[in-house]
C-alpha positions, -999 to 999 in steps of 0.1 A, spaced: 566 -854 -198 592 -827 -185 587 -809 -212 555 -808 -208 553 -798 -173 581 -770 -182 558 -754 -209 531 -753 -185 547 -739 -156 535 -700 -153 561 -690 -121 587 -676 -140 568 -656 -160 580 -623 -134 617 -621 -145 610 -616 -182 578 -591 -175 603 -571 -152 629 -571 -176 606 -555 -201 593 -534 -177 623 -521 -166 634 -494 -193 603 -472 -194 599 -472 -155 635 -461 -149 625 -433 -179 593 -423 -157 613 -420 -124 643 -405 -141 620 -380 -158 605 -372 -128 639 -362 -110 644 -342 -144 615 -326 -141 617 -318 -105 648 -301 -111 640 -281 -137 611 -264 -117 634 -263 -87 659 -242 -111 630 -224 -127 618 -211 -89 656 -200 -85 652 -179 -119 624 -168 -112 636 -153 -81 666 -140 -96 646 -119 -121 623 -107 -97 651 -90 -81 669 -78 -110 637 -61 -117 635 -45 -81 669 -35 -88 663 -18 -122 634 1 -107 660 24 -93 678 39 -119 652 28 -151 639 61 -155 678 79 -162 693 44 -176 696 55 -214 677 24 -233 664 -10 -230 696 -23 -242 716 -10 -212 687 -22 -196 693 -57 -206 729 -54 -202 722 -42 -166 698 -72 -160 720 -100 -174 742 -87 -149 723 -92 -115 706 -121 -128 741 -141 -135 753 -128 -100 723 -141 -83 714 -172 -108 745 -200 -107 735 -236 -119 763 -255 -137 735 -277 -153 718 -245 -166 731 -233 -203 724 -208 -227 707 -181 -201 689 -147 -220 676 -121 -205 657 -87 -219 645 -55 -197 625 -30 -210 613 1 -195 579 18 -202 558 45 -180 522 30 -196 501 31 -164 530 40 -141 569 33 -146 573 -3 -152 608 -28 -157 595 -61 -173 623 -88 -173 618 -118 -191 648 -147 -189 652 -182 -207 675 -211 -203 683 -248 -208 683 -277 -182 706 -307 -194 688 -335 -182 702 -366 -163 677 -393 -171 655 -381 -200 684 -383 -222 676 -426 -225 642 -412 -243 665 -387 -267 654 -359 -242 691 -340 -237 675 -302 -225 648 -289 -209 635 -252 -218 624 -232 -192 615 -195 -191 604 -165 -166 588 -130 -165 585 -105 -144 574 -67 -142 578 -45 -112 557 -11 -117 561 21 -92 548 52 -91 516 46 -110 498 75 -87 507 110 -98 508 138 -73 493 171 -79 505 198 -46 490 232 -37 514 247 -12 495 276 10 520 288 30 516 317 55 536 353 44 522 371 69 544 396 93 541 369 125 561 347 106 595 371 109 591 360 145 614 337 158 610 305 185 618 305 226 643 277 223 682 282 217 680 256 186 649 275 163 654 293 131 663 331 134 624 329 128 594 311 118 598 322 77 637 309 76 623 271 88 593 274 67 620 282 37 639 253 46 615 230 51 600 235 18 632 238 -1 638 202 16 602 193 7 605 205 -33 639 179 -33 618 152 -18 586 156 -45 617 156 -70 632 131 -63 597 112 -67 588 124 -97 619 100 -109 630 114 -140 594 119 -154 583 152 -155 545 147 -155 547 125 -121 549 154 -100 538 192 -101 538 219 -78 515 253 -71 531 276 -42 502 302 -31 522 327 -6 493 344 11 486 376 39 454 391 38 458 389 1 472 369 -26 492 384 -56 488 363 -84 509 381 -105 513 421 -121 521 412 -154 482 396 -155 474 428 -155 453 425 -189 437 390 -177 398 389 -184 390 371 -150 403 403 -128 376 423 -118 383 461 -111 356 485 -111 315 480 -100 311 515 -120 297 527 -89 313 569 -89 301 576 -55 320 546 -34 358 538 -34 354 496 -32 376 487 -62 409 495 -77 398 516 -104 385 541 -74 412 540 -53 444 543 -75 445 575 -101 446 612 -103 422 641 -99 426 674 -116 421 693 -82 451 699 -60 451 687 -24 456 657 -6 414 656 -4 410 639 -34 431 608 -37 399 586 -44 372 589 -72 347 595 -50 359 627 -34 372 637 -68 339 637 -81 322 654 -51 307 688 -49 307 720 -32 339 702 -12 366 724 0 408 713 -7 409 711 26 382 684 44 379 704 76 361 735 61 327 722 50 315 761 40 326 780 9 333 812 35 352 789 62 372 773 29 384 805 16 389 823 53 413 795 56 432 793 22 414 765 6 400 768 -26 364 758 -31 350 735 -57 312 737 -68 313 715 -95 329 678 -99 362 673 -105 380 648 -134 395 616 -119 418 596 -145 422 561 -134 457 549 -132 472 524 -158 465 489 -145 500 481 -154 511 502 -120 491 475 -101 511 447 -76 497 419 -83 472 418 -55 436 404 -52 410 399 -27 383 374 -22 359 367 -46 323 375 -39 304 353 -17 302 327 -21 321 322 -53 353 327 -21 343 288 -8 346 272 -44 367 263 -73 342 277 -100 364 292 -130 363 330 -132 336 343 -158 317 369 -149 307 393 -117 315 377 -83 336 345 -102 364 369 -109 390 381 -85 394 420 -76 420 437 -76 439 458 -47 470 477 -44 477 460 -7 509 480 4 518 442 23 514 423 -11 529 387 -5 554 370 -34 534 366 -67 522 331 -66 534 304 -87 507 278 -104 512 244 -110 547 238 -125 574 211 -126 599 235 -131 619 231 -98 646 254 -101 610 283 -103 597 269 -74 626 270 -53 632 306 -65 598 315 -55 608 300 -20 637 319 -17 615 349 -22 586 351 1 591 378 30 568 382 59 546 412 59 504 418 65 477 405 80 461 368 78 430 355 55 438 317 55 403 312 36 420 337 4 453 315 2 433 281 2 406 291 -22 433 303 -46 453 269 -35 423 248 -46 418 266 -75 455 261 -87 451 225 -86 418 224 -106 403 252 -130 409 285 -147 423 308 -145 452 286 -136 467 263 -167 459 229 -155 481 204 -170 464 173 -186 459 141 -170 465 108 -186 440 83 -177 468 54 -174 477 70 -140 457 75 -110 461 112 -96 463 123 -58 459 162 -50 474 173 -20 471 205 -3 493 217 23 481 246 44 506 261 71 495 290 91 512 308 123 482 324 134 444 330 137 430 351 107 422 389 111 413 402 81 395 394 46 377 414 21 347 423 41 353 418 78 382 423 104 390 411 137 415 411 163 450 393 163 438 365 194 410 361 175 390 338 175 372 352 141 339 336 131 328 359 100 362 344 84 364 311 100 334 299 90 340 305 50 369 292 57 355 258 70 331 259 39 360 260 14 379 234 32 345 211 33 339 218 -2 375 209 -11 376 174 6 340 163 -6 360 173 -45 389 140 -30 414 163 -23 433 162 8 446 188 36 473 189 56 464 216 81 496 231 100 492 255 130 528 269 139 517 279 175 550 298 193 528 325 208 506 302 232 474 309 205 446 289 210 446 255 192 428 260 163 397 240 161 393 255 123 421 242 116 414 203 132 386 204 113 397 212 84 426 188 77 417 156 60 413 125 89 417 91 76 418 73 108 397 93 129 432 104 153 437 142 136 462 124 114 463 153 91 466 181 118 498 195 131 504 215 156 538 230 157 553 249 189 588 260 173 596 269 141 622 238 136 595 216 141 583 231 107 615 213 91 604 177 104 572 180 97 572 190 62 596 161 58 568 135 73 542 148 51 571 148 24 574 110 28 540 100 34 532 117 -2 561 103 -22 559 68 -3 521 69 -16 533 80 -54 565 54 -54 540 23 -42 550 -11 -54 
């Protein structure tokens, strides 16, 4: 009967259903702890090649391989990364400039576990990656900078420059470091045009050959082009240093007779018949030109023909030759070095040939790669209101519409094409503001953001440095 009763009894049935219950629930719980910890330790790796990679981005570009790469990166990461549980840690870096300069780190390791080891389960792999990527925007910058004889004028206050040209050097010398610095190593990141400009713009005497100059409209009986202006004529006398008067009849050697009697009553000598001009060799010219016909002056179109090519001019105030784009930084700081104020103003020449330098012939535009997004910049600095262009002239307080207002075309045209302006006015003579200028630089937040107005010439130093860091913070991005 106790027996019985003992057989049938189903209360002690728990103790043996624990007990067989027991192993695999200590395995889940344990396996849970081991699993918590290995993403808690794979978090911590993470983060410690995340920062490695940070710390790469510094030097990647002039660290000599992906092996010293790596050796770099196992460095940081075991300074940052300390688990005693954690073995066999690997990490590789390699450095590529596909679609910007990029450090990818990747990292693996082991996790002996504490519980899972019941189950056979003695490690745990984990594994990380990481890529930190800069300066995937490339910067393209057309410096116009103002050559004209204001800028040998100095400031009112005991701290400016001797005058406004010595800051403008320094500041730009100072701005050329900064755009080299952010080009990182890689030439293509970062290139340079420097357009000195007066009334004209010298792109150069040794162009003298070039197909898209234009010096001669063939017309024998007006002096508008180089061809008319610079030579020799076969008659003696200062009354023929053009073609035009060269070529004139029944004119006397000296201009103030206008009779063949009066001409000879007075020593001149008395020519009936044309005389023989003989153009000088182009290879005498400076290097100047003037605007391009209207309105091929307000746009970017490549010189071909008629009013797309540039005339020539031997302007006795020719500025430094101009210098198109280049990474070649020892060049442009030369180029710098050389620019001496001298002439008259025609903002609207210098930022034509600025926007032209950035984008089409006859400039050598160097390829883009379409990895890389590209920013064109163009920074126009001016001491004073314009006075003088091709066609019109006005006085030095200006203000002058015929220019301005070509002017404010090519500046439109240029910012509807995505390229941005920063205008600079460097105002020491109590000018008015220039309103040209406001509207000309680029405004991104509706404030004149783009606009500068400058009332020393040390202020030129600190501001170039602003826009210096605004542009290379923009192309060193993360």
């Amino acid at each position: 009967m106790l027996l019985t009763q003992f057989w049938k009894n189903r209360r002690g049935n728990v103790a043996p259903l624990f007990g067989l219950a027991i192993i695999p629930l200590i395995g889940a719980v344990g396996a849970a702890v081991d699993y918590s910890r290995a993403n808690a330790t794979r978090t911590a790796f993470q983060a410690s090649l995340d920062s490695a990679a940070l710390m790469l981005s510094k030097t990647a570009a002039t660290t000599a391989d992906d092996a010293a790469l790596t050796v770099m990166a196992t460095t940081y990461v075991n300074a940052m990364f300390s688990r005693p549980d954690t073995t066999n840690v690997a990490v590789q870096a390699h450095y590529t400039t596909d679609g910007g300069s990029k450090v990818a780190v990747t990292g693996s390791a082991t996790i002996n576990t504490s519980f899972m080891s019941i189950f056979g389960i003695d490690q745990l792999n984990i594994s990380a990656a990481t890529t930190s990527t800069w300066g995937n925007t490339r910067l393209r910058v057309a410096l116009v900078l103002d050559n004209t004889g204001s800028m040998a004028q100095g400031g009112t206050s005991s701290n400016d420059y001797t005058s406004k040209m010595d800051a403008l050097k320094t500041a730009s010398h100072n701005l050329l470091t900064q755009l080299d610095n952010a080009a990182a190593g890689n030439a293509d990141n970062v290139y340079v045009s420097i357009i000195p400009f007066s009334k004209d713009v010298n792109v150069g005497s040794s162009n003298s050959a070039a197909s898209w100059l234009y010096w001669d409209d063939g017309v024998t009986t007006a002096d508008n082009f180089w061809d008319s202006l610079n030579g020799s004529c076969n008659r003696s006398g200062s009354a023929f240093t053009t073609r035009s008067k060269c070529l004139a009849v029944n004119v006397c050697s000296k201009s103030s007779h206008t009779t063949q009697t009066d001409c000879v009553n007075h020593n001149g000598t008395w020519y009936p018949t044309a005389g023989t001009w003989t153009t000088a060799a182009h290879t005498t010219w400076n290097g100047c030109v003037v605007d391009r016909g209207q309105n091929f002056d307000t746009t970017n179109d490549a010189p071909g023909v008629g009013d797309t090519l540039y005339p020539t001019e031997q302007y006795g105030s020719c500025p430094a030759s101009l210098v198109g784009l280049s990474n070649d930084w020892t060049a442009l700081n030369d180029k710098i070095t050389a620019m001496q104020p001298n002439g008259n103003t025609n903002q609207a020449l210098g930022l034509q040939l600025g926007w032209q330098s950035l984008t089409a012939a006859p400039f050598t535009i160097p390829a883009k790669d379409p990895h890389y997004q590209y920013k064109q910049v163009i920074i126009l600095l001016t001491d004073g209101l314009n006075t003088q262009d091709r066609w019109y002239s006005c006085p030095s307080n200006g203000p002058c519409p015929t220019i301005d207002g070509r002017e404010q075309t090519t500046c439109d045209n240029i910012k509807n094409a995505g390229i941005t302006i920063y205008a600079v006015q460097v105002n020491t003579g109590n000018d008015p503001t220039s309103t040209l200028l406001q509207n000309c630089a680029s405004n991104t937040t509706g404030t004149l953001d783009h606009f500068f107005l400058l009332t020393s010439p040390e202020q030129i130093v600190s501001t170039f440095n602003q826009i210096g860091t605004a542009m290379t913070d923009l192309r060193l991005a993360m």
